[in-house]
C-alpha positions as CSV (number, residue, x, y, z in Angstrom):
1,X,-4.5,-12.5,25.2
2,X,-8.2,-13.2,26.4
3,X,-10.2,-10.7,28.1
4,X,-13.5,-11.7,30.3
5,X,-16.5,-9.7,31.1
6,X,-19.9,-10.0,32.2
7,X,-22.9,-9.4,29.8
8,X,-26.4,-7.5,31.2
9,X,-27.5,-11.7,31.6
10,X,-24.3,-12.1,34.0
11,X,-22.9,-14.8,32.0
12,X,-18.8,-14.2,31.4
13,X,-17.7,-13.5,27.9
14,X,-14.7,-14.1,27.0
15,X,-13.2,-12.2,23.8
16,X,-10.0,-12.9,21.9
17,X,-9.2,-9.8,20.3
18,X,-7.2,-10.4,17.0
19,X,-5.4,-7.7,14.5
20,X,-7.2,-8.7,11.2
21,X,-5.0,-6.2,9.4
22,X,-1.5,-3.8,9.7
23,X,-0.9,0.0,8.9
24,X,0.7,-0.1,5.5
25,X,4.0,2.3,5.8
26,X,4.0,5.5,4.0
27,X,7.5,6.4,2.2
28,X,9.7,5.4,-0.3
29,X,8.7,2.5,-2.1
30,X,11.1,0.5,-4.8
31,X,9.3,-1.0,-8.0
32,X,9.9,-4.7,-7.9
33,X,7.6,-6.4,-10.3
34,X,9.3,-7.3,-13.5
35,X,6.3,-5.7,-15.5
36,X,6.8,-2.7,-13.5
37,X,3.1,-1.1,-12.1
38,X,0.6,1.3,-14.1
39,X,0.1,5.0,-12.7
40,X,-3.6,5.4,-12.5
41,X,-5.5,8.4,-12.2
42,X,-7.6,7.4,-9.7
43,X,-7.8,5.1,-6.6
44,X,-9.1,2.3,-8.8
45,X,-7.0,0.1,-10.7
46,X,-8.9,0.3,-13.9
47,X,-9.4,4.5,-13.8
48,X,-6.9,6.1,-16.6
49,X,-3.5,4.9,-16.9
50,X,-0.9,8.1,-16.7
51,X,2.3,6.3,-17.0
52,X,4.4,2.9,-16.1
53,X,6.9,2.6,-13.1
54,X,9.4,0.5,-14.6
55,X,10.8,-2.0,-12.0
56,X,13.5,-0.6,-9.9
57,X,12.1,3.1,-10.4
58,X,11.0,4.4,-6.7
59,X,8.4,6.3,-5.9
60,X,7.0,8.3,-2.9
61,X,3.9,7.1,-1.3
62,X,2.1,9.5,1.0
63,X,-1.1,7.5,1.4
64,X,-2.3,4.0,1.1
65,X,-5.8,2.7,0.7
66,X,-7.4,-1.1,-0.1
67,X,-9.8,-1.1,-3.3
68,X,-10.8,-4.7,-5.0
69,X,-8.6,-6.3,-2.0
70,X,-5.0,-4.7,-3.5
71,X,-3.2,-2.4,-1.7
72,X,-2.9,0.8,-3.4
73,X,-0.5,3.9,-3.0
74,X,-1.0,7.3,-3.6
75,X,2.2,8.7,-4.8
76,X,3.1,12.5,-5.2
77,X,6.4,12.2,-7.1
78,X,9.2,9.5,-8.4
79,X,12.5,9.4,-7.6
80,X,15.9,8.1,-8.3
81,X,16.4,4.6,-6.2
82,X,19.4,6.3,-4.5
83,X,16.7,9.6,-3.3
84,X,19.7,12.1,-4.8
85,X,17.1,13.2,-7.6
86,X,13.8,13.8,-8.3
87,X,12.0,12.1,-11.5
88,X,8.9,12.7,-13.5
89,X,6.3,14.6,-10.9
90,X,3.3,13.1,-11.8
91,X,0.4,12.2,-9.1
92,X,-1.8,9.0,-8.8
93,X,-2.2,5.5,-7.6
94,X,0.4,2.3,-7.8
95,X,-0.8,-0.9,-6.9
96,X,1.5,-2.0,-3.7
97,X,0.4,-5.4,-3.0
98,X,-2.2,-8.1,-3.1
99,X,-2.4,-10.3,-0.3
100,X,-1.4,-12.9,0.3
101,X,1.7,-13.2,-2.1
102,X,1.5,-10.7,-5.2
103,X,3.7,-7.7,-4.7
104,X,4.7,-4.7,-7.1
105,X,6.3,-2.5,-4.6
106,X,8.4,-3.0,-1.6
107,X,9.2,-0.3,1.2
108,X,12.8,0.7,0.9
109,X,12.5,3.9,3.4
110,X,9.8,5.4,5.5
């Protein structure tokens, strides 16, 4: 939707405001790449590996930043894929996803 205004020259401006990103969800995410995804210990993707999510191991992400243009989740404990029980309960960083198309994780529950 377009929205017009006048500038301090009176001349009408006319702005297009556009969502250049989304809010990434914070919850439950499944492992999905066949790899699976390093644990890091920090937000960067080449700090200290801690561990390796295997693909289809879950984990729970309770914040998400962007660092080198992947999405990255902070994750404060594993757990089974069904929730019943908890895994390992190690802290640190996955990689979620790289836009456009390269994804490790997907959001199973928020």
């Amino acid at each position: 939707m377009s929205k017009s205004s006048r500038c301090a020259c009176g001349k009408e401006v006319v702005t297009n405001p556009r969502h250049y990103a989304e809010p990434v969800a914070l919850g439950v995410y499944k492992i999905v790449h066949s790899d699976g995804v390093f644990l890091t210990e920090g937000i960067g993707p080449n700090t200290p590996i801690v561990t390796t999510l295997k693909q289809n191991a879950c984990a729970e992400v309770v914040e998400t930043r962007v660092e080198e243009g992947c999405v990255r989740g902070k994750i404060n404990i594993f757990l089974s894929c069904d929730l019943s029980e908890m895994g390992d309960k190690n802290t640190g960083w996955i990689s979620l996803f790289e836009p456009p198309s390269f994804v490790w994780a997907e959001l199973v529950s928020e």
